[in-house]
N, C-alpha and C positions, 0 to 999 in steps of 0.2 A: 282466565288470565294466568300464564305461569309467571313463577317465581321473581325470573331476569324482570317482564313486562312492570308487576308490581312495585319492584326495587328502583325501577328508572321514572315510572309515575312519580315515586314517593320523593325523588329526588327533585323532579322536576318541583313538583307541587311545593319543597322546602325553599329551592331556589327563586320561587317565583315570591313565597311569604316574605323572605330577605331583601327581594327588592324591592316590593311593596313597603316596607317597613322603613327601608334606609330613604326612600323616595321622600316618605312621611317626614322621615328625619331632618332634609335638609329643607322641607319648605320653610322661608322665614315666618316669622311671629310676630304679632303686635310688637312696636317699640316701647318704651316709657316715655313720659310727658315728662322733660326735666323742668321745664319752665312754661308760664301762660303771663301775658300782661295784655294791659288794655289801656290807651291812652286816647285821652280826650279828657272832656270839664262835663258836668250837670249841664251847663248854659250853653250850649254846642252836639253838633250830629257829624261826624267821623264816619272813616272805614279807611281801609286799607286795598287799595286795587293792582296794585302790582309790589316784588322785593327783591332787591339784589343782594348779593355778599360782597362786604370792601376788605380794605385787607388786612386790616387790625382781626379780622372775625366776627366781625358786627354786619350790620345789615342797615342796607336802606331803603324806605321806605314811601310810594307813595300816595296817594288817593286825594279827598275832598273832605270839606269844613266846612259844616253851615251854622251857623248863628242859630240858635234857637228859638224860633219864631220869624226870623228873616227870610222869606220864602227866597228872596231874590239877590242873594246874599253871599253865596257858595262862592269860595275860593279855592284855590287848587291846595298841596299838602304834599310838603316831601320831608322826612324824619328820618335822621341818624343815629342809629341806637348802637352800644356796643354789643360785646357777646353773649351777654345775660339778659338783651332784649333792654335794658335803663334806658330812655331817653336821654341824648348827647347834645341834639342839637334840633330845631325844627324851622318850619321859614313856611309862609303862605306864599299865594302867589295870585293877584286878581285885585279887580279895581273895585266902583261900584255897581256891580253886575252879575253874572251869574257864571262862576266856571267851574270847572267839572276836570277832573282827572281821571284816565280810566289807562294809561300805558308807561312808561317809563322803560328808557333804553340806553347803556352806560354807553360813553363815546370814547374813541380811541387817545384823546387830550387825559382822559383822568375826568372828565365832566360825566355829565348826562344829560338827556332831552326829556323832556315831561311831554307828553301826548293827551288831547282831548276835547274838550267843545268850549267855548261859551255864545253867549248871547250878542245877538248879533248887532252892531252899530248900527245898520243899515239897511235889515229888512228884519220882518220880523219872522223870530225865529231864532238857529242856532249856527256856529259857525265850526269847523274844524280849529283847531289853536295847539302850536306848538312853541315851546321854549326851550331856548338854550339854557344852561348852568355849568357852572364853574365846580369844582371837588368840595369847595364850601357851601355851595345855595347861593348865591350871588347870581342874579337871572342875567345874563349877557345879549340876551333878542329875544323877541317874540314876533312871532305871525298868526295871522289867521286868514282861512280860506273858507270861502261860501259860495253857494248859488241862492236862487233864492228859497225859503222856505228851510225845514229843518233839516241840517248836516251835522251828523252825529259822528266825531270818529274814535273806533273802538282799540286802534293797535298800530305802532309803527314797529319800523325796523330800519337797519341801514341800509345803504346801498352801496355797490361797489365804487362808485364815483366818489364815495365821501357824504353825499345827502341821503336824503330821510326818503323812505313811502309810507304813508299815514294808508289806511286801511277804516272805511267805516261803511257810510249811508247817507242818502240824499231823497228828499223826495222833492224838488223840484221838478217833476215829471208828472206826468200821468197815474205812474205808479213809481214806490219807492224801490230804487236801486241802490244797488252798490256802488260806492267811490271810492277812487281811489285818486291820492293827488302826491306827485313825484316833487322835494325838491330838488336845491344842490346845499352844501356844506353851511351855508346862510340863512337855510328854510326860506328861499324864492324861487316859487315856484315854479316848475319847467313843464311840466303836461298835466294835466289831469282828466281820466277816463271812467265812464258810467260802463256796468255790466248789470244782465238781468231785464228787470224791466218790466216782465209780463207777470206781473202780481207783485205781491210786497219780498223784496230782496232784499241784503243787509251781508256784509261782511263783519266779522267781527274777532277775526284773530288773519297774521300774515306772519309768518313766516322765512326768512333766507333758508333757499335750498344748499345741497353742497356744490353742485352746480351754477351756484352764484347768479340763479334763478328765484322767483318764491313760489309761494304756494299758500294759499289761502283758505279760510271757513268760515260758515254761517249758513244764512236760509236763505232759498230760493224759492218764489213761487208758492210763497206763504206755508208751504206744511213740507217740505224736505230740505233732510239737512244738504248740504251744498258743500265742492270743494274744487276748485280751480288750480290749475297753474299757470302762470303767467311767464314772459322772458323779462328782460329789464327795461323795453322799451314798451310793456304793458298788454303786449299782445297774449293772447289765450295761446297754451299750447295745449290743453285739455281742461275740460269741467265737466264733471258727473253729481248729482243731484241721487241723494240714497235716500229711503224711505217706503211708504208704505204705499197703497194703490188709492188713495180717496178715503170715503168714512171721516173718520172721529181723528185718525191717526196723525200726530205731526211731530214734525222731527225738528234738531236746529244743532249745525254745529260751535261747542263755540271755543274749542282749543286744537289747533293740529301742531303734530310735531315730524320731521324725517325719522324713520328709525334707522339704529344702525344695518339693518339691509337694504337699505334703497328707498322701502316704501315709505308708508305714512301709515299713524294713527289719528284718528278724529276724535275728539270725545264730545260729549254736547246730553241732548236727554231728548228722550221719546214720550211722548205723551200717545199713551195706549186708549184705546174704544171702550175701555172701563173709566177712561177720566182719571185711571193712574197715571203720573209721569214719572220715571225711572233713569236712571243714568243709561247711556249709550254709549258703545265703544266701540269703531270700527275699522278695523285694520283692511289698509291695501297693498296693491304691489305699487311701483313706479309709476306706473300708468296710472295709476288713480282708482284699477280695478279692484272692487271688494274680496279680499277671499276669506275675512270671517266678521261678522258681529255680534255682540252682546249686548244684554241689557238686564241692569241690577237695580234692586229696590224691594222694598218689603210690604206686604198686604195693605192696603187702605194707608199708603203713600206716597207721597208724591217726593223726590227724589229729581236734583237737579245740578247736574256736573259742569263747571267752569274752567277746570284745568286737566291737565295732563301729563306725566311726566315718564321715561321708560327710566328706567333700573338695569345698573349692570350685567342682572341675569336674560333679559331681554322682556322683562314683565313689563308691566305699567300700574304705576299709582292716580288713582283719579280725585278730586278735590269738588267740593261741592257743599250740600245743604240736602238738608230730612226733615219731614216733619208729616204726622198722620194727618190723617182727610180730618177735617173740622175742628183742630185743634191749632191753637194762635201761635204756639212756639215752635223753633227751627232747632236744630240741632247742626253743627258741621260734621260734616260726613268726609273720609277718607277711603276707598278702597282700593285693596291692592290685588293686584293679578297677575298670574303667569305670563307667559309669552302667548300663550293660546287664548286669552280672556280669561280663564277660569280664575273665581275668587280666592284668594289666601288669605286674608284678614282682611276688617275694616276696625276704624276708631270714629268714633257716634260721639262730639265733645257738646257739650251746653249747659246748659239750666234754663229754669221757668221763660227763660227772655226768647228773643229771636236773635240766633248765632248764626251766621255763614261764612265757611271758608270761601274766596272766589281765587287765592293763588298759590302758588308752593314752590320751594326750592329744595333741590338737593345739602346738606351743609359740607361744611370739607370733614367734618368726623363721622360722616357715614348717615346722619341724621335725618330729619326733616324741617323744614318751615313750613310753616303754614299762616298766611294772615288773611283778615277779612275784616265784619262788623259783631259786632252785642251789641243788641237793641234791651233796652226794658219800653214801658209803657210810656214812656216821658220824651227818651234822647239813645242816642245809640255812641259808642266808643270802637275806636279802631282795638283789632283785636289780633294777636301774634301770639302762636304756641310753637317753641320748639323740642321735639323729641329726639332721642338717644337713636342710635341704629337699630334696624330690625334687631329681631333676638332670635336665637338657633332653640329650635327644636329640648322641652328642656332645662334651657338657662332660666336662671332665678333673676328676673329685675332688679336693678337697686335704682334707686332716683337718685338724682342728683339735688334736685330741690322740691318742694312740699308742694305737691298740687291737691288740690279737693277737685277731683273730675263731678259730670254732672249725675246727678240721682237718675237711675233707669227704671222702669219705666219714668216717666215724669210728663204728664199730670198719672197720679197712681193710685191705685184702692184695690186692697188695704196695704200692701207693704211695697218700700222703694229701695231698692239698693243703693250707699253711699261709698263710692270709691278714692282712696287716694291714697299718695303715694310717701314713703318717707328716705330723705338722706342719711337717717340714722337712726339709732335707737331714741325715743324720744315719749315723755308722755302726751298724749292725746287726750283732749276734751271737745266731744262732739255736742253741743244743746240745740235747741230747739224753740223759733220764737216765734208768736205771731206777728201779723204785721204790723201792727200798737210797739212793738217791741219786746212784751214778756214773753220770759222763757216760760216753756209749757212744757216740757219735759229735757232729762239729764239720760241724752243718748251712750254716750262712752266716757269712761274715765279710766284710761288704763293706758300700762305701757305697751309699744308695738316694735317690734327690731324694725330695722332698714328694709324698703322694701312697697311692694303694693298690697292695699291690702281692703278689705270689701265689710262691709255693717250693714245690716237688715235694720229696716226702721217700718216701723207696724205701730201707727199711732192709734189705736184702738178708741180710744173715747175722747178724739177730737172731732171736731165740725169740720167740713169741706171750706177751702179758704187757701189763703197762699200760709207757706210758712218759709223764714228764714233760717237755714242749717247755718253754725257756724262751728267751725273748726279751730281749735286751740291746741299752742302745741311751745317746744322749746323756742324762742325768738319767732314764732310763724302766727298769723290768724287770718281765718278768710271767712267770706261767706259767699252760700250761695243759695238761689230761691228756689222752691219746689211749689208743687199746687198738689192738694188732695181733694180727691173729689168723692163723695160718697155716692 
């Protein structure tokens, strides 16, 4: 090779490290957890199924409430928090019977409509049900729609006329299909239309297109995920069914969104011929045609994605729950990806309980929400975390307020790592209790600047058991539970 040849190699080869490098540089980073809250009572089971932004910069809130011990008892659940997540205001919604929230959708008044099922007056079984509200929670109507046997609905939206299309499942049929039921501005209903049919089908997210069209997801045909679109008078302009060929494999979508190029993403989860399931990601064009998918998850887990959201840069963040094969606890699961699928970060958030995110918003300062449930062994509480902006390549976290994230591994032997975060310089005291209540060892006692930061905990001559961590600090204290096993 002469000289010239080696010289323009060597260049090539600097030029190409530089952009490898700078590439690396601008991928974003995990965020910070500036705040986590959880609201419910001991005597009550909670969650959080859908959340909007009002415009103070707070958030609201909906899901379901069930009495503790009252199997029949579930009322609906909408909560106005401000912008540190406080509870401002909360309101039930549900007679003596059983009703369920699963959508929430703001209305051009300043109101919103609450979307979802209860129990049917009149056959037995479940009905679709929707309500109107006022800016306050002041309920203004309600309806419900049934056939007969279980009608579950999972998702509305609006419609260009001013009414609702509710989006769920019916099995009044032979096999369970998809429903769907049209109103107008009064939620009375104008059409409503079965798809599917040939094995168990289920919608469970819809969509407005930009086309003033929707587009829909869920399962068709019991093991592939499904995605339709429809015009406004209900009619199919395309549906294609993605998935695998038979076996073990089954698929289910259950978030789509338009991207800003036309197409679609689906997110939903794959259950793999190992009995693993894993999040699923599948990007289309307009047509509905696949032109890539993904599937994320970690060895001997099961992994399962609820939301979906894309990112300025044309990525997508997906929203969901983790928890290994044989083990009782969940973890909320976050990942984020480029435009292509490929991973850039996840956030794994819980403790000893069972955590699931099921939805998420973008915030106006760049952030995230994220809400869902925390279970312990007793009751579960509605659960909301929101964090700061990605972070560049680099940057140093600060928190804005003290969170104690969950110990990893968790259940662990011999050593767990404890992470959290501080607004400031502050002393910390981390102990150690069983579940009687005594402290069994004196984790940390020192000062830490602003910032995140990580404690190894290697309980060496304790017994496998639960143990409660808690965290002490300038005006802060928290706890959280871990399990050792030996």
């Amino acid at each position: 090779m002469g000289s010239k040849d080696f010289v323009m190699k060597a260049l090539w080869t600097l030029l190409l490290i530089v952009v490898l490098v700078s590439a690396a540089a601008a991928q974003p980073q995990p965020p910070v957890i500036e705040w986590s809250r959880t609201y419910g009572s001991d005597s009550s089971d909670s969650n959080i199924s859908g959340a909007l932004p009002t415009s103070d910069g707070g958030y609201m809130l909906c899901g379901s409430v069930l009495p503790y011990g009252a199997a029949v008892l579930s009322d609906m659940l909408l909560m106005r928090t401000n912008a540190v997540g406080d509870c401002v205001w909360s309101e039930t919604y549900g007679g003596i019977s059983y009703e369920v929230c699963t959508a929430m959708l703001a209305t051009t008044d300043g109101g919103l409509v609450l979307a979802g099922y209860r129990m049917s007056e009149n056959t037995v079984g479940f009905d679709f049900m929707l309500l109107k509200m006022d800016a306050q929670g002041d309920c203004l109507w309600s309806h419900t729609y049934g056939r007969d046997g279980h009608d579950i609905c999972n998702a509305v939206q609006p419609t260009p006329d001013g009414g609702y299309l509710l989006a769920g499942a019916t099995d009044a049929t032979p096999f369970s299909c998809g429903w769907l039921v049209k109103t107008d501005a009064n939620g009375d209903s104008l059409w409503s239309r079965l798809y599917g049919g040939d094995g168990h089908s289920e919608f469970l997210c819809v969509r407005q297109t930009v086309d003033q069209n929707f587009v829909l997801a869920g399962r068709i045909s019991y093991d592939d995920l499904w995605v339709m679109k429809i015009d406004q008078s209900g009619d199919s302009l395309w549906s294609r069914a993605y998935g695998g060929t038979g076996g073990l494999e089954v698929e289910g979508g259950e978030s789509v969104r338009q991207t800003a190029d036309g197409g679609f993403v689906v997110a939903g989860w794959k259950l793999q011929e190992t009995l693993e399931e894993d999040f699923w990601l599948v990007k289309t064009d307009a047509n509905g045609d696949s032109l890539w998918s993904r599937a994320y998850g970690g060895e001997n887990s099961r992994d399962e994605c609820y939301d979906v959201m894309e990112t300025e840069d044309g990525g997508y963040v997906l929203i969901g729950q983790t928890t290994q094969t044989g083990v009782w606890s969940l973890d909320g699961l976050v990942i984020r990806t480029n435009a292509d699928g490929d991973s850039l970060w996840s956030l794994r958030l819980g403790d000893a309980n069972r955590n699931v995110f099921t939805t998420g918003l973008r915030t106006a300062d760049g952030g995230f929400v994220f809400g869902g449930t925390t279970a312990t062994d007793f009751f579960s509480q509605s659960w909301l975390v929101k964090t700061g902006p990605e972070l560049l390549a680099g940057e140093t976290p600060v928190a804005r307020s003290v969170c104690l994230l969950s110990n990893y591994p968790n259940p662990f032997n011999p050593t767990t790592t404890l992470s959290f975060s501080l607004p400031r310089t502050s002393q910390v005291t981390i102990r150690a209790y069983d579940i009687l209540g005594r402290e069994v060892e004196l984790i940390v006692n020192t000062v830490y600047p602003a910032g995140a930061h990580t404690v190894a905990w290697t309980p060496w001559k304790r017994a496998s058991g639960t143990y409660l961590i808690s965290l002490t600090g300038d005006g802060f204290h928290m706890v959280r539970k871990t399990i050792l096993l030996r």
